[in-house]
ZATI-584322 format. One line per field, with one value per residue (C-alpha): residue number from 0; x negated, y, z. Coordinates in Angstrom, 1 decimal. Layout:
N
n: c(NUM, ...)
x: c(X, ...)
y: c(Y, ...)
z: c(Z, ...)
//
This chain:
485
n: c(0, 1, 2, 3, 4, 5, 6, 7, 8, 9, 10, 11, 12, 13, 14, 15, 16, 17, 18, 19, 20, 21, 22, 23, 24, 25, 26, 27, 28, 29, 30, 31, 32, 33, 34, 35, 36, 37, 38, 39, 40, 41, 42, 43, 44, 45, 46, 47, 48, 49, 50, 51, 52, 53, 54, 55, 56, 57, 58, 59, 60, 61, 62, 63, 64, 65, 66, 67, 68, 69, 70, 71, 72, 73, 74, 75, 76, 77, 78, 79, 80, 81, 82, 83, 84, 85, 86, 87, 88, 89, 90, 91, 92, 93, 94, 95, 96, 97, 98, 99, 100, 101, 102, 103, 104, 105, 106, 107, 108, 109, 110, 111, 112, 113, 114, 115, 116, 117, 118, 119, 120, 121, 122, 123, 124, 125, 126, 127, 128, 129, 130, 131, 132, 133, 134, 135, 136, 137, 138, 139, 140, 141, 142, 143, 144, 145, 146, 147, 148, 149, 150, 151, 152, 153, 154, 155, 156, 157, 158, 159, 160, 161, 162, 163, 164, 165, 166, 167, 168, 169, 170, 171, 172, 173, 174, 175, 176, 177, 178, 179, 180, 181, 182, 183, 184, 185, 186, 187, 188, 189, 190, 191, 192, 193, 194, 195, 196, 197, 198, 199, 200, 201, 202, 203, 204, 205, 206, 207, 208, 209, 210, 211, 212, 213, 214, 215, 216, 217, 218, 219, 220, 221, 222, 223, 224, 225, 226, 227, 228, 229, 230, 231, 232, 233, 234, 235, 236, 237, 238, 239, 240, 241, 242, 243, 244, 245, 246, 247, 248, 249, 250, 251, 252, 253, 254, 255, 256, 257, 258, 259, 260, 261, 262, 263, 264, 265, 266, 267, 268, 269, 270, 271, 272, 273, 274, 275, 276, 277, 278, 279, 280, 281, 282, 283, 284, 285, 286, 287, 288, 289, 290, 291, 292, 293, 294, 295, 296, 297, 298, 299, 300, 301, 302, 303, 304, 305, 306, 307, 308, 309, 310, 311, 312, 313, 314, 315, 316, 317, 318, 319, 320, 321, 322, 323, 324, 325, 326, 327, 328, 329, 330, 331, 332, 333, 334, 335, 336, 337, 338, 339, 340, 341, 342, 343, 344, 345, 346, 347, 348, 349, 350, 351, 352, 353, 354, 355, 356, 357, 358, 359, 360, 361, 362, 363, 364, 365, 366, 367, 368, 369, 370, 371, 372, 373, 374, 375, 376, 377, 378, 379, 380, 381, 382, 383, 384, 385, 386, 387, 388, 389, 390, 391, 392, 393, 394, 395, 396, 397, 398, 399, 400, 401, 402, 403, 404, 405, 406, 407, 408, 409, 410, 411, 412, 413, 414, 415, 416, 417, 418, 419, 420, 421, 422, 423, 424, 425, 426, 427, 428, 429, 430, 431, 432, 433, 434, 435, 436, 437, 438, 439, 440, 441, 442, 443, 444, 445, 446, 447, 448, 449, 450, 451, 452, 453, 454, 455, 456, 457, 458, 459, 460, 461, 462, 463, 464, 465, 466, 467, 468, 469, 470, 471, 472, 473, 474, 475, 476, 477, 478, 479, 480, 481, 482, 483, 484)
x: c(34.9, 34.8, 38.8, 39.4, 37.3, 38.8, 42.2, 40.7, 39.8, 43.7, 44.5, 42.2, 44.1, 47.6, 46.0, 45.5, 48.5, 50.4, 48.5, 49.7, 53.5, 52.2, 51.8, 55.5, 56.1, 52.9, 54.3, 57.6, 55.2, 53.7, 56.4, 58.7, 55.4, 57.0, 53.5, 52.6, 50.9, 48.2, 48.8, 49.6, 46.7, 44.5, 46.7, 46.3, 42.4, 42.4, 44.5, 42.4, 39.2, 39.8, 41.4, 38.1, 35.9, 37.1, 37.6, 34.0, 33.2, 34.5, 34.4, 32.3, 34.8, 37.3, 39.5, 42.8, 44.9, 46.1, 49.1, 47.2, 45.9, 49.1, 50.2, 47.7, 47.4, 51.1, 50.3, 47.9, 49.7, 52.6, 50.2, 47.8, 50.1, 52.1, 48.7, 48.2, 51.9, 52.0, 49.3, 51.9, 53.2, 50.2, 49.4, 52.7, 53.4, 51.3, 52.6, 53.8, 52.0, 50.0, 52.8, 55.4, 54.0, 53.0, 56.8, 58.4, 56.5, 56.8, 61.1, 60.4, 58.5, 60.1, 64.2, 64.9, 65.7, 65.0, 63.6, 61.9, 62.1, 64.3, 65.7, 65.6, 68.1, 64.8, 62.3, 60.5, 61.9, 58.6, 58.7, 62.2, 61.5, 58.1, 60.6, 63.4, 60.6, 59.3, 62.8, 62.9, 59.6, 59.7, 63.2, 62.4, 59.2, 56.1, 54.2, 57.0, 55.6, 51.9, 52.9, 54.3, 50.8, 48.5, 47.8, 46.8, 44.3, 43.0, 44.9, 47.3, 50.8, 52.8, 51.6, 51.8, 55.5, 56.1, 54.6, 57.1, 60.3, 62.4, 65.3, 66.1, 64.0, 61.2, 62.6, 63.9, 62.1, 64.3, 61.2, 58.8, 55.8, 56.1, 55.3, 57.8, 60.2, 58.9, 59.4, 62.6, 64.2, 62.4, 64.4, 67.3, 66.3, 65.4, 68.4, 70.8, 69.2, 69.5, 73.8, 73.7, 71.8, 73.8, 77.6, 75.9, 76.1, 78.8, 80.7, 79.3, 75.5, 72.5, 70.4, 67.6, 69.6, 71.6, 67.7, 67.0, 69.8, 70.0, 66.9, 67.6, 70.9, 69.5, 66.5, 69.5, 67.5, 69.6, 67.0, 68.6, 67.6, 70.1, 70.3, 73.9, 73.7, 76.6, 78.4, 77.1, 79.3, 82.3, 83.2, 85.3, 84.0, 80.3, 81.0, 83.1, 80.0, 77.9, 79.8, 79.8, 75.9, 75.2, 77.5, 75.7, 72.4, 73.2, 73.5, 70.8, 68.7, 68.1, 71.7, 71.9, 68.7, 71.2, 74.3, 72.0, 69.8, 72.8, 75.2, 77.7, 79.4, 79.5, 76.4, 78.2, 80.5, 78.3, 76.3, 77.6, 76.9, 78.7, 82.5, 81.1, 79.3, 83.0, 85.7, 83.9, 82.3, 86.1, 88.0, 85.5, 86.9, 90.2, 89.8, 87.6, 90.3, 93.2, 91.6, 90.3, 94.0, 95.6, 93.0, 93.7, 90.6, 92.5, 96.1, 96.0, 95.2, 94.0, 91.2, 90.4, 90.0, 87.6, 85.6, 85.5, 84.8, 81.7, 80.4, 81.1, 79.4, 76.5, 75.8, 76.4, 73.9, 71.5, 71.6, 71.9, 74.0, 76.5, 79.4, 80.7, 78.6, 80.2, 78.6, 81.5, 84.0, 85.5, 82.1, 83.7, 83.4, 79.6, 78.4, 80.3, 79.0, 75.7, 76.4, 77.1, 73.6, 72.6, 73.9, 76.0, 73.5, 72.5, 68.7, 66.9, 69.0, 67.3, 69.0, 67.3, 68.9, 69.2, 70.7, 73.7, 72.4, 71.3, 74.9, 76.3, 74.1, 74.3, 78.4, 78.6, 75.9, 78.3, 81.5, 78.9, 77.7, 81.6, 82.2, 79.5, 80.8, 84.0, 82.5, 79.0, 78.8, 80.4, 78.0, 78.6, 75.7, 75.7, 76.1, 75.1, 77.6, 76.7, 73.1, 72.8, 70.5, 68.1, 67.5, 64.1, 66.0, 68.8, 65.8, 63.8, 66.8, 67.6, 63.9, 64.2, 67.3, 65.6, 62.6, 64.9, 67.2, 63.9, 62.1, 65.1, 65.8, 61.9, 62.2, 65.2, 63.5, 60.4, 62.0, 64.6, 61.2, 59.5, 62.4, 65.1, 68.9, 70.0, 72.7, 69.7, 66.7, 69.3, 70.4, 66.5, 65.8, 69.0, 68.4, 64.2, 64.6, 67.3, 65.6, 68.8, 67.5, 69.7, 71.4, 73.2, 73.2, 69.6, 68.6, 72.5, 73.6, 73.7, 69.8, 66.9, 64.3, 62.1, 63.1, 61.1, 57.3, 54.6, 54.3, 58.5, 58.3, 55.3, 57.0, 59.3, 57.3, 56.3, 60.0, 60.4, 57.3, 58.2, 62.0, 61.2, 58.4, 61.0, 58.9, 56.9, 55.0, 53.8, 53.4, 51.8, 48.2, 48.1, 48.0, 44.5, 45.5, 45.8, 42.4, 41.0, 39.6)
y: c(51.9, 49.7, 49.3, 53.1, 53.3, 50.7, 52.3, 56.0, 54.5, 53.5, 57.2, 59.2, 57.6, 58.3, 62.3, 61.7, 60.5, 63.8, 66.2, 65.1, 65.4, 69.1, 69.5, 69.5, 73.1, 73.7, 73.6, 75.0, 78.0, 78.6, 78.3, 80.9, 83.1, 83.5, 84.6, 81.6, 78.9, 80.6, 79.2, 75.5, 75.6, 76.1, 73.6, 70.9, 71.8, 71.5, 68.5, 66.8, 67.5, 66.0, 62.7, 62.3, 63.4, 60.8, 57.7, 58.7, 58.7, 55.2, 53.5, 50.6, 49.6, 48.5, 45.6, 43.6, 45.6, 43.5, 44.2, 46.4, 48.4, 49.6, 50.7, 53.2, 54.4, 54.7, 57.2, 59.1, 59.8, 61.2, 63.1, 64.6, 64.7, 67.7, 69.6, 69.4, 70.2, 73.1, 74.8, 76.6, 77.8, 79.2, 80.9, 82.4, 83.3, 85.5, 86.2, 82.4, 81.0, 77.4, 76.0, 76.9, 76.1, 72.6, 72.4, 73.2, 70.4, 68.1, 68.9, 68.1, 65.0, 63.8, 64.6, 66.3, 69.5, 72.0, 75.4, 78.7, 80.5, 83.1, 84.7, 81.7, 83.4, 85.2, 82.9, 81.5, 78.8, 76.7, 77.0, 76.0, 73.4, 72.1, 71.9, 70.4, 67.5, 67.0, 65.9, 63.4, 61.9, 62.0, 60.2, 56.9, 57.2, 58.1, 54.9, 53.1, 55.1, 54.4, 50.6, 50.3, 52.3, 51.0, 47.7, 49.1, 50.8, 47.4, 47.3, 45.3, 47.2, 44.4, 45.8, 49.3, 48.7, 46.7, 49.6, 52.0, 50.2, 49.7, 47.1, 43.9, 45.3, 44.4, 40.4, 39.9, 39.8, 41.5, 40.8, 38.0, 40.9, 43.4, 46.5, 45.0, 45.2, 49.1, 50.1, 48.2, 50.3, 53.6, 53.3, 52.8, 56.2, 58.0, 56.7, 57.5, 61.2, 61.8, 60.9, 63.4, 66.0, 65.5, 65.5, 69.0, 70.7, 69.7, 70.9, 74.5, 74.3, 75.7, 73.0, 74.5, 74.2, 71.0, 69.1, 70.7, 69.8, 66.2, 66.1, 67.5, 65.2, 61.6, 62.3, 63.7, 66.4, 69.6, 72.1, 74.2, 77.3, 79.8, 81.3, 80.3, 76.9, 75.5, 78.3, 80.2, 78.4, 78.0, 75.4, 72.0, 70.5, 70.9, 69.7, 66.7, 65.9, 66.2, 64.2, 61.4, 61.4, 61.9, 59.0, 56.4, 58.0, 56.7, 53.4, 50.6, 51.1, 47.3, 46.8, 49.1, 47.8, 43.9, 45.4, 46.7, 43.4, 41.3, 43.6, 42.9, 44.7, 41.8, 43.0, 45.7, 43.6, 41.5, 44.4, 43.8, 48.0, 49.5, 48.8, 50.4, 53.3, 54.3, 53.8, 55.9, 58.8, 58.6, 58.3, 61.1, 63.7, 63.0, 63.5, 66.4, 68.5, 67.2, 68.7, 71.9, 72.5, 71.9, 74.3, 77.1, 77.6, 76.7, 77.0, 75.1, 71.5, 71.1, 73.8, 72.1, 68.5, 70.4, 72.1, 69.3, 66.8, 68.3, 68.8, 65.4, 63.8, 66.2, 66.1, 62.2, 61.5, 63.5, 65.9, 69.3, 71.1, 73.8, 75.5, 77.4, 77.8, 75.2, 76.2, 78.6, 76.1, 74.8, 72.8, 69.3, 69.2, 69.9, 67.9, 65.0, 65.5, 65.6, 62.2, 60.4, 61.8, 59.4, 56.4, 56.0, 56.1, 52.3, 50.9, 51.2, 54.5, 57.9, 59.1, 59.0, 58.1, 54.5, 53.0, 51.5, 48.0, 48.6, 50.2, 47.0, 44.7, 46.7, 46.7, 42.8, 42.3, 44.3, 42.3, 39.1, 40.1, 40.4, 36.5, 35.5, 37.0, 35.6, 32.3, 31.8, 28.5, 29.7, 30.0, 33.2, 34.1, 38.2, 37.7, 39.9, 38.0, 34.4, 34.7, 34.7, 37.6, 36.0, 36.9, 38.8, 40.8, 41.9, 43.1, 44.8, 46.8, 47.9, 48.6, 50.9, 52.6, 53.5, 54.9, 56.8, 58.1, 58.8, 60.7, 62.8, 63.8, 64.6, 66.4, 68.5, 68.9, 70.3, 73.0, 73.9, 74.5, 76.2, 79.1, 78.0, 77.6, 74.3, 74.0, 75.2, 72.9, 69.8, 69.9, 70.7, 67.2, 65.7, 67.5, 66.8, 63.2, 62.2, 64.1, 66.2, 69.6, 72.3, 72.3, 74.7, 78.1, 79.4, 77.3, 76.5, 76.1, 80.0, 81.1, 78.7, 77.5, 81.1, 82.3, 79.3, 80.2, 77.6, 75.7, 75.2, 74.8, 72.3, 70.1, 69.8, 68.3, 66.0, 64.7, 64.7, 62.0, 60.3, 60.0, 59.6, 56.5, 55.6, 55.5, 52.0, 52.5, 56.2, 55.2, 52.5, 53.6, 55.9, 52.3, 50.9, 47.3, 48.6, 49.6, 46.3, 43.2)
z: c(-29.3, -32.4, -32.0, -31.8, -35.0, -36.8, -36.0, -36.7, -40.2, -40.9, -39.3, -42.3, -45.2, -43.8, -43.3, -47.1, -47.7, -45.5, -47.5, -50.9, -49.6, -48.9, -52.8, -52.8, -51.2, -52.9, -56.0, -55.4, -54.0, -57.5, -59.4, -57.6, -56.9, -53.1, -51.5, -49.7, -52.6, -50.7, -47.3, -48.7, -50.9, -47.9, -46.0, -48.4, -48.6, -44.1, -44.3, -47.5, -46.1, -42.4, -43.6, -46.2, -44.0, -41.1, -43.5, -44.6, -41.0, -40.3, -43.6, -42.0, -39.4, -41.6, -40.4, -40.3, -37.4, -34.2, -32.4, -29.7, -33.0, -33.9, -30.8, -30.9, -34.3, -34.1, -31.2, -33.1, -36.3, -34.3, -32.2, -35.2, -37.5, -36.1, -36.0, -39.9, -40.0, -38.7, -40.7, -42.9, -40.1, -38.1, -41.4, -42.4, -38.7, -37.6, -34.5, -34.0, -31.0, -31.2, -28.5, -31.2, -34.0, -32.5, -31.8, -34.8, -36.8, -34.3, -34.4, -38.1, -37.8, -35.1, -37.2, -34.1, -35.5, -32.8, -34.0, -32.7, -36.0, -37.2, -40.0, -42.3, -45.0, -46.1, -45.4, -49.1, -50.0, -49.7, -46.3, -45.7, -47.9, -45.9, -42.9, -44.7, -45.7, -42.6, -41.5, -43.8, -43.8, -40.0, -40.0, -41.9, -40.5, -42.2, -40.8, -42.8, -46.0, -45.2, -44.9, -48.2, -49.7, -47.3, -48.9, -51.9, -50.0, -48.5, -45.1, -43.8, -42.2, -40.4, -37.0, -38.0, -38.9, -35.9, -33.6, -35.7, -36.1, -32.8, -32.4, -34.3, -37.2, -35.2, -35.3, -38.9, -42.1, -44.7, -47.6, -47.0, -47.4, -44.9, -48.0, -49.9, -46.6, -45.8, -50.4, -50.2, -46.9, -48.6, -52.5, -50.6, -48.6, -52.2, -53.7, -50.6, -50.5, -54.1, -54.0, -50.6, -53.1, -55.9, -53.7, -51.7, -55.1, -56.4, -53.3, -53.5, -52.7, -55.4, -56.1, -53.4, -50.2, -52.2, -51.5, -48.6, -46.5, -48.4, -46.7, -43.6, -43.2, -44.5, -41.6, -38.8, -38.2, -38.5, -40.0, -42.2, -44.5, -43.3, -39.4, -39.0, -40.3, -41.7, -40.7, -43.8, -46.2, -44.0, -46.6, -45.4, -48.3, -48.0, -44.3, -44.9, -47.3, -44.6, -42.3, -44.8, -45.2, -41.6, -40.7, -43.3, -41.7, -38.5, -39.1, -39.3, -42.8, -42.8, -42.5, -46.2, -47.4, -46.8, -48.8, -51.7, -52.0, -52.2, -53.4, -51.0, -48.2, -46.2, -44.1, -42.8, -40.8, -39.2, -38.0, -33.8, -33.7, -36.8, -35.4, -31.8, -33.6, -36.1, -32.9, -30.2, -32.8, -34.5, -31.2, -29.8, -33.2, -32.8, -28.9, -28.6, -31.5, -29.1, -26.3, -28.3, -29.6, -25.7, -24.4, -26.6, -28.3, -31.6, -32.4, -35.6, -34.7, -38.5, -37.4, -34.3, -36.3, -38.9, -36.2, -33.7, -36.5, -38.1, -34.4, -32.8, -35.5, -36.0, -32.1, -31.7, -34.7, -33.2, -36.3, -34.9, -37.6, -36.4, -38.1, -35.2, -31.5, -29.5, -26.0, -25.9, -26.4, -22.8, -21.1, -21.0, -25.0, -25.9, -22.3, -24.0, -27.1, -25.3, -23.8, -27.0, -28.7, -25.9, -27.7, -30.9, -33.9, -34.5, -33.7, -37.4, -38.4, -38.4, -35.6, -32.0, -28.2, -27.0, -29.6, -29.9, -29.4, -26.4, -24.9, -26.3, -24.1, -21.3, -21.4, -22.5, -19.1, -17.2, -17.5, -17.1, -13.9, -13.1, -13.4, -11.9, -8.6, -9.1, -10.5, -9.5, -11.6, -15.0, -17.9, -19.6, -22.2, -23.7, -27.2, -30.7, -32.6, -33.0, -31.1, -27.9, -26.4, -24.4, -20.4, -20.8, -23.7, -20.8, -18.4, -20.9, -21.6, -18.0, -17.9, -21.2, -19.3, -16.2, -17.9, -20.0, -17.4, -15.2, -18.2, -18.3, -14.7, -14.1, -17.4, -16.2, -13.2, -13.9, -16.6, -13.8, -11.8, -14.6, -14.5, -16.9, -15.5, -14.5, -18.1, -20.4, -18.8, -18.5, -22.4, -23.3, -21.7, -23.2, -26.7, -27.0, -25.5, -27.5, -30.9, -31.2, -31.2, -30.0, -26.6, -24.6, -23.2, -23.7, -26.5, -27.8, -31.3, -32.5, -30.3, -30.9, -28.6, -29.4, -26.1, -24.2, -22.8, -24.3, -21.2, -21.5, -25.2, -24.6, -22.2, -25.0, -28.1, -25.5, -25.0, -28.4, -28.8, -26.2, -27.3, -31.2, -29.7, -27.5, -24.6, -24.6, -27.9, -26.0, -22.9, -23.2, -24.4, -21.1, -19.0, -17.9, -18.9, -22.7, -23.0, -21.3, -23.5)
//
């Protein structure tokens, strides 16, 4: 009990902290007078309250986190947090069910992107904007955030930011304080989103959808403040922008963080997943427009580069922008695009799927397992450049496939049982596990998820945890062994 307080403790101050970030909208509310300062004033106030009232609670069980800690508060934040979320969205709504609601922030805390709402061209802008910032808290990761604040406050944040952070980040100390590590990978996040803003307006956007889809793309989570996307501008410009930002998105932030510190580009190529990441998203546009051109569905193969471009990318960084609906392109094309939201972004980006660390152990383990039949004596280690990846790294790995590829089957499964087709339910599972967002047919890139019942749209949020957590850090607080001393 005295664990679960001392980690309920952490839990009320990083409430605190999300109800400041709600002063944002707040503001941008009073300012423009667009009718809902009321509902983020009483947000804030909900929000406020319950992380004071909780830290009041448990003020005496303050103590230095373990590993086992963070686990669980991790768990927690991305559990609760959602609730306090979608406040502004229970209010405004009125007709918005708690199911939906629920979703929609966790989509935006989780950068997944996914939405039930319509007619966002009229929305107020404080709104849009509370989703657009969602999205990018939720894609460097609000723990990260806490961390850097959280020893001011008298707590300690390596095992929060170990909980939070997946791949090598979790090994390598980029700062010799772990606050200094989580401020260091957030100014390069502020600084990163400000260019994005800055480029968005230059190439066409106001200065309102300029921040909210800097937000949106430097978090890979394609919310955006207009129904048809990036279809609204129908501007090459504003998309080759976007391409740009979502491409530096998905890679490794520790890997930036390295080229700022020593202000060299040299960190870029020794990252063993950047070369991977640019060849297959690069050979998949060029591919994908052949293929669009050959087919028919456009006769100018500049069109079918632009088109096939912004939508490779988008999809394979697990964005979820649109500028055209590409369900009604031929079904190879979005079902590979699907496929590489499995995959390409790099472990440490904002982007969600496997990571492309993983795919390159898995492929370098493949061709290993290949000499060994033909030469069972040969020595022939997986390597990450000059390190060698060690045996229990290999199984962990195929263990992190299987639960993935399991997660999304009984996933598919169960929404094909719960009455959806089998296309819809199957890219629901891809889209939610892989934080994507849209999918196909049903819940494609021109409908949103609306159409879902709450037990559908439920099953859902709960991918998108699970897939944003990437499965261990979740899962692991439901086992029996985790709650024994």
């Amino acid at each position: 009990m005295n664990q679960f307080l001392s980690v309920t403790n952490v839990l009320s101050k990083i409430i605190l902290v999300f109800g400041f970030t709600m002063l944002v909208p707040y503001g941008v509310a009073y300012w423009s007078e667009d009718g809902s300062s009321v509902v983020f004033g009483e947000a804030i106030l909900m929000t406020m309250s319950c992380g004071a009232i909780i830290g009041l609670m448990t003020r005496r069980y303050k103590r230095e986190l373990q590993i086992r800690d963070g686990f669980l508060l991790v768990v927690l934040v991305w559990l609760l947090l959602p609730l306090f979320g979608m406040l502004p969205l229970l209010r405004f709504f009125p007709d918005i069910s708690f199911a939906k609601a629920y979703y929609e922030a966790t989509s935006g805390l989780t950068a997944s992107g996914g939405t039930v709402l319509t007619g966002l061209d009229i929305l107020p802008h404080s709104i849009n904007l509370w989703r657009g910032e969602m999205v990018w808290l939720g894609g460097m990761g609000l723990i990260v955030l806490a961390v850097a604040i959280l020893p001011m406050l008298g707590v300690g944040g390596r095992q929060i930011f170990k909980a939070e952070i997946p791949g090598p980040m979790k090994e390598s100390k980029l700062t010799p304080r772990i606050a200094e590590t989580a401020k260091g990978l957030w100014l390069v996040y502020v600084l990163l989103t400000l260019i994005c803003m800055i480029a968005y307006k230059l190439a066409g956007m106001n200065w309102f959808d300029a921040v909210m889809h800097a937000f949106t793309t430097l978090g890979l989570g394609g919310f955006s403040s207009h129904d048809g996307s990036y279809g609204y501008w129908n501007s090459p410009i504003i998309e080759l922008v976007a391409i740009i930002f979502m491409m530096i998105s998905g890679i490794n932030f520790a890997t930036h963080f390295m080229v700022w510190r020593a202000k060299s580009f040299s960190s870029y190529y020794h990252d063993p997943e950047i070369k991977p990441y640019f060849v297959i998203v690069l050979a998949s546009c060029i591919g994908l427009a052949g293929y669009l051109w050959l087919t028919g569905v456009y006769t100018d193969p500049l069109t079918a580069l632009r088109y096939a471009s912004f939508n490779v990318v988008s999809v394979a960084t697990t964005t979820g922008y649109s500028n055209t609906d590409y369900s009604l392109w031929p079904i190879f094309a979005p079902l590979w695009m699907l496929f590489l939201s499995g995959f390409c972004t790099s472990s440490g980006s904002t982007g969600g799927g496997i990571k492309m660390i993983r795919v390159r152990i898995l492929y370098q383990q493949f061709f290993r397992e290949l000499i060994t039949i033909m030469h069972p004596q040969a020595i022939s280690p997986v390597k990450l450049g000059k390190n060698v990846v060690a045996n229990r790294i290999i199984f962990a790995v195929f263990v992190f496939l299987f639960v993935y590829l399991a997660s999304m089957i009984l996933l598919t499964l169960v929404l094909t049982l719960s009455g959806l087709d089998e296309i819809t339910a199957f890219s629901a599972a891809v889209a939610n596990i892989n934080n994507l967002g849209p999918g196909l047919n049903q819940i494609g890139p021109a409908t949103t998820y609306a159409s879902l019942t709450d037990f559908q749209i439920s099953l859902c949020s709960f991918a998108m945890l699970l897939g944003r957590l990437e499965f261990y850090t979740f899962l692991i607080v439901f086992t029996a062994a985790f709650w024994k001393k």
